[in-house]
TORDO-78489 format. One record per residue: x, y, z of N, C-alpha, C, CB in turn. Coordinates in steps of 0.2 Angstrom, whole numbers, padded with zeros to 4 digits, always signed. Each point is the difference from the previous one (the first is absolute). Glycine has a CB too. Layout:
// TORDO-78489
XYZXYZXYZXYZ
...
This chain:
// TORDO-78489
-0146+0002+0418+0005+0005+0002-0002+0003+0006+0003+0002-0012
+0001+0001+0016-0003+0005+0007-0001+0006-0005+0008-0004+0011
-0012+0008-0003-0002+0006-0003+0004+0005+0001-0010-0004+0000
+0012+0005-0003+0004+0009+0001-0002+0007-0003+0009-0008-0001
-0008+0012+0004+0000+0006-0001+0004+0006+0001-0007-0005+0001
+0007+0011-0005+0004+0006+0003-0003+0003+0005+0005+0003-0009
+0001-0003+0013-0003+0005+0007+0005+0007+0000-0004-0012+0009
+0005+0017-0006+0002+0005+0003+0002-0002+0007-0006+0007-0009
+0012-0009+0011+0003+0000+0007+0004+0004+0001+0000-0009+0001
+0003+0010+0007+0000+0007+0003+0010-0002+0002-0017+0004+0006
+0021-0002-0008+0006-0003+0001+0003+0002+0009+0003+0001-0015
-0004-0007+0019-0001+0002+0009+0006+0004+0001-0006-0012+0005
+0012+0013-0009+0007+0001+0004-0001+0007-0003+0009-0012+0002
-0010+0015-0011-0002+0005+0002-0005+0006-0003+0011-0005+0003
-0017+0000-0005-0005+0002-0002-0001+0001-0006-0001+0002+0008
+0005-0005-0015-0002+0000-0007-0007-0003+0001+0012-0002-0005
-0014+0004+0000-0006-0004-0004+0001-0003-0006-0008+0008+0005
+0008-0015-0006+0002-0003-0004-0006-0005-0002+0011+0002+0006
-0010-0004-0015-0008-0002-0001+0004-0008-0002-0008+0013-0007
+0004-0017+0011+0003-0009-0002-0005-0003-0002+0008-0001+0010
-0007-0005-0010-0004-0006-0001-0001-0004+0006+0004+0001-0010
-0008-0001+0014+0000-0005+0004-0005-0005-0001+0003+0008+0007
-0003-0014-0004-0003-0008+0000-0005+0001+0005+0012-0007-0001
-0017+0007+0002-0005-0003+0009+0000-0009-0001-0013+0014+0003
+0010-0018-0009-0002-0005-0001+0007-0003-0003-0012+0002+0000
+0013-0006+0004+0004-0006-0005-0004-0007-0002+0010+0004+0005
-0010-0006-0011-0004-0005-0002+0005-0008+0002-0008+0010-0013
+0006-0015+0014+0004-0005+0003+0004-0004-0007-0009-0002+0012
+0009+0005-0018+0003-0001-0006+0005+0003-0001-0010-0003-0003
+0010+0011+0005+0005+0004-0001+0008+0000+0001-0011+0004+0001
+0012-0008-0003+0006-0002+0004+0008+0005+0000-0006-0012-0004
+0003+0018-0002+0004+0004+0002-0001+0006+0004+0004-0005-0009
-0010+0005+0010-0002+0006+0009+0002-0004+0003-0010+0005+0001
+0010-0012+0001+0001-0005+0007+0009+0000-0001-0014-0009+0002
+0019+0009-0008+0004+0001+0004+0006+0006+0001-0005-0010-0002
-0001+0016-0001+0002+0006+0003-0006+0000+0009+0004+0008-0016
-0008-0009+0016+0000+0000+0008+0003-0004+0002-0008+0004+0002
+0011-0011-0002+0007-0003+0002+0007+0004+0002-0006-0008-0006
+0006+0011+0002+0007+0002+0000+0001+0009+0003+0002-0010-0013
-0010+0013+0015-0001+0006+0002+0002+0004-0003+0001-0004+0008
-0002+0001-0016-0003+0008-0004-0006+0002-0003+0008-0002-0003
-0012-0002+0005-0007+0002-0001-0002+0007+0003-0003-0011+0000
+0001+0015-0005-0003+0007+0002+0005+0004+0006-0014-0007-0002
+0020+0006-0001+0005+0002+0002+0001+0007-0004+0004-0011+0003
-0001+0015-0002+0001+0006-0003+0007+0006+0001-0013-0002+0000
+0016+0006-0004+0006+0000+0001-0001+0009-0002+0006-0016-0002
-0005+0020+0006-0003+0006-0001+0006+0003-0004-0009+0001+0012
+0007+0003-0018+0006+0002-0003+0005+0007+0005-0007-0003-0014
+0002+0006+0016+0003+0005+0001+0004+0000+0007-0010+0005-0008
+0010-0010+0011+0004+0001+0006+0004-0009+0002-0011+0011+0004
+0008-0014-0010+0002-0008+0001-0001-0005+0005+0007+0005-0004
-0011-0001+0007-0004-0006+0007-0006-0005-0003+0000+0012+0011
+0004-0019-0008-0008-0005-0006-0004-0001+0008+0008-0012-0012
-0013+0012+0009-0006-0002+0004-0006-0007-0002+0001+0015+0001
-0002-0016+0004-0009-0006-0002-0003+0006+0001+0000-0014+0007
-0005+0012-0013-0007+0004+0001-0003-0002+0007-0003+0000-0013
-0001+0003+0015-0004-0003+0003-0006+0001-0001+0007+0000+0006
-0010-0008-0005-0007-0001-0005+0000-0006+0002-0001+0007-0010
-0007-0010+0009-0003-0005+0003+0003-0005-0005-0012+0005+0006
+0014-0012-0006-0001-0005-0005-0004-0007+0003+0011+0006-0005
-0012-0008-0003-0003-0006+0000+0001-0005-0005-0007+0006+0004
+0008-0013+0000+0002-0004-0004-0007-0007-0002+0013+0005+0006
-0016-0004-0012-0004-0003-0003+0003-0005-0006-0007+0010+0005
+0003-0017+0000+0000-0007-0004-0008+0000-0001+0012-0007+0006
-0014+0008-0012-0008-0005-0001-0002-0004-0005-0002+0007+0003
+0010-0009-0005-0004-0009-0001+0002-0002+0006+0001-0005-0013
+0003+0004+0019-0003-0003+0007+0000+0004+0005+0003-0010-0002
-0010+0014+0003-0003+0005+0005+0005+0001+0004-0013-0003-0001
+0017+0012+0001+0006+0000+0006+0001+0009-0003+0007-0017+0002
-0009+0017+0005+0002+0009-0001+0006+0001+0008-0017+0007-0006
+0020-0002+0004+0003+0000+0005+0000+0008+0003+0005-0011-0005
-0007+0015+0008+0003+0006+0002+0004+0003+0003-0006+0000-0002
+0011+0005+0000+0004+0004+0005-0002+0006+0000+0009-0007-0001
-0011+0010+0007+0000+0007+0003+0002+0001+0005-0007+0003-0005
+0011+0005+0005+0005+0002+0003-0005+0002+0005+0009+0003-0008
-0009-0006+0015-0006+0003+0003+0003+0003+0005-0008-0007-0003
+0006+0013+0008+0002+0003+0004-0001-0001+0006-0001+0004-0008
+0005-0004+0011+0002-0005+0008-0007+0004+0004+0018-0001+0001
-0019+0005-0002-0007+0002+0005-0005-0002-0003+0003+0009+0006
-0004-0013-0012-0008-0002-0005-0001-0009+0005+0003+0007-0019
-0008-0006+0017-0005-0007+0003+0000-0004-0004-0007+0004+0006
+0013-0009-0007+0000-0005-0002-0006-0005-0003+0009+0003+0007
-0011-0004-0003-0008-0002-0001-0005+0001-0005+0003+0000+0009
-0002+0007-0010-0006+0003-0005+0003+0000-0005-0006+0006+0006
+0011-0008-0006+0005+0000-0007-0002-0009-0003+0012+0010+0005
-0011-0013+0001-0003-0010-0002-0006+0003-0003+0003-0011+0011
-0009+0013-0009-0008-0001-0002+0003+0003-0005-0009+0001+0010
+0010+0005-0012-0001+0005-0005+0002-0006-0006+0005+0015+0006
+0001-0019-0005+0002-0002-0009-0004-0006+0002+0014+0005-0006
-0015-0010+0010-0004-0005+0000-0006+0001-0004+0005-0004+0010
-0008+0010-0008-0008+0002-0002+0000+0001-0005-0003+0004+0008
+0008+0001-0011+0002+0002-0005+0002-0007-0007+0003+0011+0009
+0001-0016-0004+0001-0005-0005-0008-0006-0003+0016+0000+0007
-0020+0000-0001-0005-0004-0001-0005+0004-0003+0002-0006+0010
-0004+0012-0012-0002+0004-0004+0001-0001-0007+0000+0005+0009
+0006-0005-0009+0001+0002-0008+0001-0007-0003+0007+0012+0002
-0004-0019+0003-0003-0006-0005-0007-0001-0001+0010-0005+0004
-0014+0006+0002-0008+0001-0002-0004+0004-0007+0000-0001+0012
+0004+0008-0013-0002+0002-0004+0002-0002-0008+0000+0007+0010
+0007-0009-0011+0001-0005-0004+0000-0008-0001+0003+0008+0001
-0008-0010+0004-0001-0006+0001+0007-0005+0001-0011+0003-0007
+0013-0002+0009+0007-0005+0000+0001-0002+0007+0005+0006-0010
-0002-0010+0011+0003-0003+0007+0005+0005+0003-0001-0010-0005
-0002+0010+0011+0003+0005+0005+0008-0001+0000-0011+0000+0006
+0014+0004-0006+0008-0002+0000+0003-0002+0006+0001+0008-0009
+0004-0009+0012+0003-0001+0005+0005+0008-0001-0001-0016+0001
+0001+0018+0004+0001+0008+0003+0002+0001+0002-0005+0003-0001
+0013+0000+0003+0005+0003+0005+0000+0006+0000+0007-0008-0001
-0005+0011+0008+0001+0006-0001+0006-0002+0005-0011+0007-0004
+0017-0001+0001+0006+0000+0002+0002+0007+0003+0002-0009-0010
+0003+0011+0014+0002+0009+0002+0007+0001-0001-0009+0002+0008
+0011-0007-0009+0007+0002-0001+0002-0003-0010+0004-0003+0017
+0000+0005-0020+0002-0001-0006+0002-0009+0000+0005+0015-0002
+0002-0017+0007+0002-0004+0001-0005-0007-0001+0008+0009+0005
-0013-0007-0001-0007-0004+0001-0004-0002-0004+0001+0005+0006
+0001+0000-0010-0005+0001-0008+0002-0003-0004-0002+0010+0000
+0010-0012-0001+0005-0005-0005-0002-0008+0005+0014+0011-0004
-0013-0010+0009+0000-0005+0005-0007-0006-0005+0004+0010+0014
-0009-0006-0012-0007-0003-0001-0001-0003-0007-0005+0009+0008
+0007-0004-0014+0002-0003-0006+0004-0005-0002-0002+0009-0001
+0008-0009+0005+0004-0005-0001-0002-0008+0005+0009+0011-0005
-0012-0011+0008-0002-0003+0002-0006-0006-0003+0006+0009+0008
-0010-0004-0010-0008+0000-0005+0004-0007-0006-0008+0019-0001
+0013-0015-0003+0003-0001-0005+0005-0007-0001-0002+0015+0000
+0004-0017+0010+0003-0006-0001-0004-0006+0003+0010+0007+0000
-0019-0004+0001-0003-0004+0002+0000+0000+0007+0001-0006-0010
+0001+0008+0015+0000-0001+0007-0008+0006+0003+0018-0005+0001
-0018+0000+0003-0005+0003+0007+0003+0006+0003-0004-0012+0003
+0002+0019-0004+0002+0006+0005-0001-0001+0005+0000+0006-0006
-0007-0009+0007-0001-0002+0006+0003-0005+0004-0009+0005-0005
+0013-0010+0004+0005-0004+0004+0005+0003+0000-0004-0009-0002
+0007+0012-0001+0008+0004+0000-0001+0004+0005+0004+0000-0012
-0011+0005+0013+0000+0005+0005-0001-0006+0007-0007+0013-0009
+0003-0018+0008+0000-0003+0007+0005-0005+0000-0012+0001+0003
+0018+0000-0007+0008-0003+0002+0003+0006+0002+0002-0010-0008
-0003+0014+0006+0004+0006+0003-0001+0003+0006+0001+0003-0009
-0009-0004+0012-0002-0002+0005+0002-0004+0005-0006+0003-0006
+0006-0010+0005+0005-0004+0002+0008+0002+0005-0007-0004-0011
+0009+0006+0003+0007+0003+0003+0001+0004+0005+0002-0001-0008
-0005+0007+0008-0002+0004+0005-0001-0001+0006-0003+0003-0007
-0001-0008+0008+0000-0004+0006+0004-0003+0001-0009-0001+0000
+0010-0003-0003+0005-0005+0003+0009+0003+0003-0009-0008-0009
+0011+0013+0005+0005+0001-0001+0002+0005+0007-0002-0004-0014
+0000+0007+0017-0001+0003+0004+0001+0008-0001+0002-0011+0004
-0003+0015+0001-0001+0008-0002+0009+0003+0000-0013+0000+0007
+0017-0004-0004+0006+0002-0002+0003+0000-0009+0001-0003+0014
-0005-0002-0013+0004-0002-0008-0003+0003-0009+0001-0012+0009
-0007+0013-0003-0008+0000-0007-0004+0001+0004+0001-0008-0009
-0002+0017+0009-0006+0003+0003-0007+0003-0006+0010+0003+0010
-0016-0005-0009-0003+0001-0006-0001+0011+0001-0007-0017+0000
+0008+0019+0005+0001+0007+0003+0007+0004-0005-0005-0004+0015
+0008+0000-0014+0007+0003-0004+0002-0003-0007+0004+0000+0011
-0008-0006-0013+0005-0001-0005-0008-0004-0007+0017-0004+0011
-0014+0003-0016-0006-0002-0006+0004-0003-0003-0007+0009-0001
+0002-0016-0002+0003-0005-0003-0003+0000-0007+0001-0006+0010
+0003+0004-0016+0002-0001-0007-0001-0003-0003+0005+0002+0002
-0006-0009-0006+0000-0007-0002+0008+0007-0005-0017-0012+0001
+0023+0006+0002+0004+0001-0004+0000-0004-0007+0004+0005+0010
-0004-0003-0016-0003-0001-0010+0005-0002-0002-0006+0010-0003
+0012-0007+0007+0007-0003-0004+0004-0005+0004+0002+0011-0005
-0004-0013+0010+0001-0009+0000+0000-0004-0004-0004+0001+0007
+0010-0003-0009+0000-0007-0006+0001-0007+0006+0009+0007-0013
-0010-0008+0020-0001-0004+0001-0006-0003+0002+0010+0003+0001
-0011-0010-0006-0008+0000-0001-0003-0003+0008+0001-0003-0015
+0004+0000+0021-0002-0004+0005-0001+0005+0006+0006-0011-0005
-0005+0015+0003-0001+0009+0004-0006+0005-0002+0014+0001-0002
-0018-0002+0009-0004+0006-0004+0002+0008+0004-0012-0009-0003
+0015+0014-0003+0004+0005+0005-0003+0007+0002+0011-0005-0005
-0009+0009+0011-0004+0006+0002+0006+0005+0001-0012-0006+0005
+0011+0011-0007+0005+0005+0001-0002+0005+0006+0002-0001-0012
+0000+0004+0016-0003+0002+0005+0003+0009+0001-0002-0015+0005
-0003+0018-0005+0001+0006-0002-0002+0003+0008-0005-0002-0015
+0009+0009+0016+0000+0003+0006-0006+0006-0004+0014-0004+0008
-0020+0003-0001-0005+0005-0001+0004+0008-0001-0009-0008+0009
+0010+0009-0005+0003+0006+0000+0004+0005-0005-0001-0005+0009
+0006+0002-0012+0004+0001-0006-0001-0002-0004+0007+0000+0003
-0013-0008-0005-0003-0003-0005+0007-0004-0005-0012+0010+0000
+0017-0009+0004+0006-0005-0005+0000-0007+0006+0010+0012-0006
-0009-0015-0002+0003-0008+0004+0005+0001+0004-0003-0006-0009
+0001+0001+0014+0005-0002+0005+0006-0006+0002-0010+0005+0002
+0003-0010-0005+0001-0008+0000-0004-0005-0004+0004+0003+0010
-0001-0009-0010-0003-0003-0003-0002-0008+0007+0008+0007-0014
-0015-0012+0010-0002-0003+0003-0004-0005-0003+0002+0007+0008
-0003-0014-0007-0001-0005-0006-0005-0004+0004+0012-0001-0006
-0017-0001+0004-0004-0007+0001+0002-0003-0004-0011+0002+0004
+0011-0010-0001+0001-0006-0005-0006+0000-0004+0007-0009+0007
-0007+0006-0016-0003+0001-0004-0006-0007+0003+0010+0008-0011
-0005-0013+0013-0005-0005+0001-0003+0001+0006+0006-0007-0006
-0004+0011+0009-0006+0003+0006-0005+0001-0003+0007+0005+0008
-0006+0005-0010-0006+0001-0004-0005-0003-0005+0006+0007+0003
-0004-0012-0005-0004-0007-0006-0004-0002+0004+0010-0006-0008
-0009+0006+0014-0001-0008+0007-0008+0005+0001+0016-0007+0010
-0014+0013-0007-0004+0007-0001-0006+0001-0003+0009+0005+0001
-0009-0003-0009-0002-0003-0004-0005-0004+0000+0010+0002-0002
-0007-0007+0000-0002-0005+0001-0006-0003+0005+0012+0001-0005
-0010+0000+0012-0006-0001+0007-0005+0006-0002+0009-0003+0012
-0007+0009-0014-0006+0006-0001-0006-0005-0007+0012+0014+0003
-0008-0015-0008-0003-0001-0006-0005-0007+0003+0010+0007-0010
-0008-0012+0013-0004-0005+0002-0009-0001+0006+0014-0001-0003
-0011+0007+0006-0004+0002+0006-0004+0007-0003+0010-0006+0010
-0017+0004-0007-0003+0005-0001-0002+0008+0005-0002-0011-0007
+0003+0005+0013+0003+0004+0007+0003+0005+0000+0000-0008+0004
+0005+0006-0005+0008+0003-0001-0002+0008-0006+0010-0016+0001
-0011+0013-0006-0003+0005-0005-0004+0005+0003+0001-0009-0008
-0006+0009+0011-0006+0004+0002+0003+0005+0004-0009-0009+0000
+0014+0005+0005+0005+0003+0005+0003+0006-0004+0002-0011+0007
+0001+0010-0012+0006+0005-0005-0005+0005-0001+0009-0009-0007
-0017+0007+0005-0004+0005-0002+0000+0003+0004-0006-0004-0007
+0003+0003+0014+0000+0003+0005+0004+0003+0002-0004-0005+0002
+0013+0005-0005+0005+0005+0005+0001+0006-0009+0009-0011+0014
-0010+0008-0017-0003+0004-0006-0004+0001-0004+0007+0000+0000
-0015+0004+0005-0004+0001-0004-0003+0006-0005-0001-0008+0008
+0009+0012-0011-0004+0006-0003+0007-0003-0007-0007+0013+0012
+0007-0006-0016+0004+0000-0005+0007+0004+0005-0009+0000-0012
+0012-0001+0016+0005+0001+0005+0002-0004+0002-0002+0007+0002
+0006-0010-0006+0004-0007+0003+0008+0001+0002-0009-0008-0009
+0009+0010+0016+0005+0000+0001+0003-0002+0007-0002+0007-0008
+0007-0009+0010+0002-0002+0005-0001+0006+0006+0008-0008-0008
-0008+0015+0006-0001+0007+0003-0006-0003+0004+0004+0009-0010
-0009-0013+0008-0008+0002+0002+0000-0005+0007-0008+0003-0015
+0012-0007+0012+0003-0006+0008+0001+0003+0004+0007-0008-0005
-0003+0014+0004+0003+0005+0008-0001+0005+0001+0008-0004+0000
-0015+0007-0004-0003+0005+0001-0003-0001+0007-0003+0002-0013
């Protein structure tokens, strides 16, 4: 099961204090946390006294340990140093499987919520994060700055594609954070992708090289 607790949150619109239950861990079994953080009721809250719903705000984590996979999301703060945030949970994640003897997990860290679903559902349908972020990469380039600026706009793997020969991205404007538009790679492209990465060890070392922390994101491309 995840781990939950009662907390005391502060209601933002007009300052109730309100005693809840909040989630930080979701366990990769829990299928009914994962589809309240699907659907954006996780650790949602609905203040009696004024009716304003809120997200807590709080760190989550998504933990698979029959196959090593942590994932984090924190809300970090546009002036914090990224960076010391990679070491902090990498160090932190190599620590604590040594102390428990166990195999070091594969470790994200995530700063947006969206990201946070992103990484899980991704884990969960078997694909590489790390080739989606260097397809999205891809696009970026290729597509030009009028069309798709990595400054202005953020990419998706869109979930609710039923077309299987499509791999789809939703393309979100930075500024508002609402979708915009939609954009597709052929599925048999990305396979072909795939596929050249999983053969070549080159190619592979390279991906380690453009993501060598638990911050796998297309962000660190255009940092």
């Amino acid at each position: 099961m995840s781990d939950t607790h009662k907390e005391t949150v502060v209601c933002p619109h007009c300052g109730q204090r309100i005693s809840t239950q909040v989630t930080n861990v979701i366990r990769h079994d829990d299928v009914k946390a994962l589809d309240a953080l699907y659907k954006g009721t996780l650790n949602r809250v609905r203040c009696a006294k004024c009716g304003h719903d809120f997200l807590v705000d709080t760190t989550l984590i998504y933990r698979d340990d029959e196959n090593p996979f942590i994932v984090y999301y924190v809300d970090i703060p546009e002036d914090a140093d990224l960076h010391t945030y990679e070491r902090e949970i990498d160090v932190m994640a190599t620590e604590a499987a040594m102390k428990e003897n166990l195999d070091r997990p594969t470790v994200r860290l995530t700063v947006s919520l969206p990201d946070f679903i992103e990484k899980i559902s991704l884990r969960r349908l078997g694909l590489d994060d790390r080739l989606i972020e260097y397809a999205k990469h891809q696009l970026f380039s290729n597509l030009g700055e009028e069309r798709l600026s990595s400054s202005a706009h953020r990419l998706l793997v869109d979930f609710s594609n039923k077309d299987a020969d499509k791999l789809a991205f939703i393309v979100y404007d930075r500024e508002t954070n609402r979708p915009i538009s939609s954009l597709h790679v052929p599925m048999e492209e990305f396979n072909n992708l795939v596929k050249e990465f999983s053969v070549n060890d080159q190619l592979m070392n390279e991906l380690d090289t453009l993501f060598p922390s638990c911050y796998v994101s297309v962000d660190r491309l255009f940092g």
